[in-house]
C-alpha positions as CSV (number, residue, x, y, z in Angstrom):
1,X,10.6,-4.1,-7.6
2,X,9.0,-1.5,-9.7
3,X,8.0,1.9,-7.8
4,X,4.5,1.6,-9.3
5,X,3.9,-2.2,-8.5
6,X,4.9,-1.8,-5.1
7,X,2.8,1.6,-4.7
8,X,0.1,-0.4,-6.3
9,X,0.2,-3.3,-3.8
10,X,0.7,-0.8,-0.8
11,X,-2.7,0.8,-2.2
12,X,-4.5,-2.4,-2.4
13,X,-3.1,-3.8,0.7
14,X,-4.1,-0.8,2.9
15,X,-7.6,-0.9,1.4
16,X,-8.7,-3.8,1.6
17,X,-7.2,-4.5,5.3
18,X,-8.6,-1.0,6.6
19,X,-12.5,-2.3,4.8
20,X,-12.2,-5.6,6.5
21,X,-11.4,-4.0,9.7
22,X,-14.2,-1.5,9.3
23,X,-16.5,-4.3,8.9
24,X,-15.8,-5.9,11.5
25,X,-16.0,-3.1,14.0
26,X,-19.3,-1.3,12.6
27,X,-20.9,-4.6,12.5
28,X,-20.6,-4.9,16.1
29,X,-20.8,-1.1,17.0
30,X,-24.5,-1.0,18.8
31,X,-22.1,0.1,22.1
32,X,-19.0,1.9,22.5
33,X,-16.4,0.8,25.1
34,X,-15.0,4.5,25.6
35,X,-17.5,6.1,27.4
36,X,-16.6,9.7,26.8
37,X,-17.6,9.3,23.5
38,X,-21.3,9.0,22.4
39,X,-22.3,7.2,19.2
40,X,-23.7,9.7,16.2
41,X,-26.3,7.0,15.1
42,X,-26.4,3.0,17.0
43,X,-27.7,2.1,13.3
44,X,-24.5,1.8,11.3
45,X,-25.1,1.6,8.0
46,X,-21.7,-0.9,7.0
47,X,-23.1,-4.3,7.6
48,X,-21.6,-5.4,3.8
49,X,-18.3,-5.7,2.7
50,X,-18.9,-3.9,-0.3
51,X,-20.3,-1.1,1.8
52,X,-16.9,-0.9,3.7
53,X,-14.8,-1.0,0.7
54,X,-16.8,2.0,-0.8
55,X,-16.5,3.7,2.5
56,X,-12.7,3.4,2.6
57,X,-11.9,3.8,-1.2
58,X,-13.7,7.3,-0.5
59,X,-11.9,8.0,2.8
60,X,-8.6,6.7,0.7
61,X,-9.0,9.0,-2.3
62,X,-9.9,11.9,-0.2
63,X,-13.7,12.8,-1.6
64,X,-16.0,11.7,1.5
65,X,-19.6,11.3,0.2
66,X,-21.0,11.1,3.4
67,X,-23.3,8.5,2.7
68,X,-21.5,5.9,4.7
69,X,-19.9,6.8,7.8
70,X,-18.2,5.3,10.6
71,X,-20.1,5.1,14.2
72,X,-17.1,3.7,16.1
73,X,-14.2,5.1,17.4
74,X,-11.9,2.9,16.2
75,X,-13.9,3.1,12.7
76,X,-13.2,6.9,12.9
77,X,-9.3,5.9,13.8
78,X,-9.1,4.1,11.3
79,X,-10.5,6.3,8.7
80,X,-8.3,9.1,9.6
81,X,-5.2,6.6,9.1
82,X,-6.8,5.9,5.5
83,X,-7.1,9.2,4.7
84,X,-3.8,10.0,5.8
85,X,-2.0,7.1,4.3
86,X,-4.2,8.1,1.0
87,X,-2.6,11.2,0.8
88,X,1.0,9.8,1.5
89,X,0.3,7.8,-1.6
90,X,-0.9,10.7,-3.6
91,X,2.2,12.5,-3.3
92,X,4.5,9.8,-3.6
93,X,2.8,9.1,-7.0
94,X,2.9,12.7,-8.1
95,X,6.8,12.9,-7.0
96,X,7.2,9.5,-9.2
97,X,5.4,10.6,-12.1
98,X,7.4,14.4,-11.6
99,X,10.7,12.9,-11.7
């Protein structure tokens, strides 16, 4: 398989599973199980699909807006894996295109 199509695929793959599982989560995030945690706002502001894909294309490409947030911990979680795994993709694209 080509480096870029598999890159590509990864890219979409992670996205669109990490804004499905966001919307899931948020949509149900009036309480938190973990109790040592507090909630920043009990009104999330993800109850659409597109909303979630916005928030973790922004998380993904590293910019962070801020106008959409996650309220959950495991929203949070799973923001800092996105914006890991977006970096992880950055560099292996700028260490394809380099050599």
């Amino acid at each position: 398989m080509n480096p870029v199509k598999g890159l590509s695929l990864g890219v979409m793959f992670i996205v669109f599973l990490n804004a499905y599982i966001v919307l899931l989560n948020e949509r149900s995030a009036s309480t938190d199980l973990i109790t040592c945690y507090t909630l920043i706002d009990s009104n999330s502001k993800v109850h659409l699909y597109t909303d979630a894909l916005w928030l973790t294309m922004v998380s993904f490409l590293t910019v962070g807006y801020g106008d959409y947030y996650p309220n959950s911990n495991l929203g949070r979680y799973v923001m800092i894996i996105t914006t890991v795994s977006g970096q992880l993709y950055s560099a292996f694209v700028i260490g394809i295109v380099h050599a």
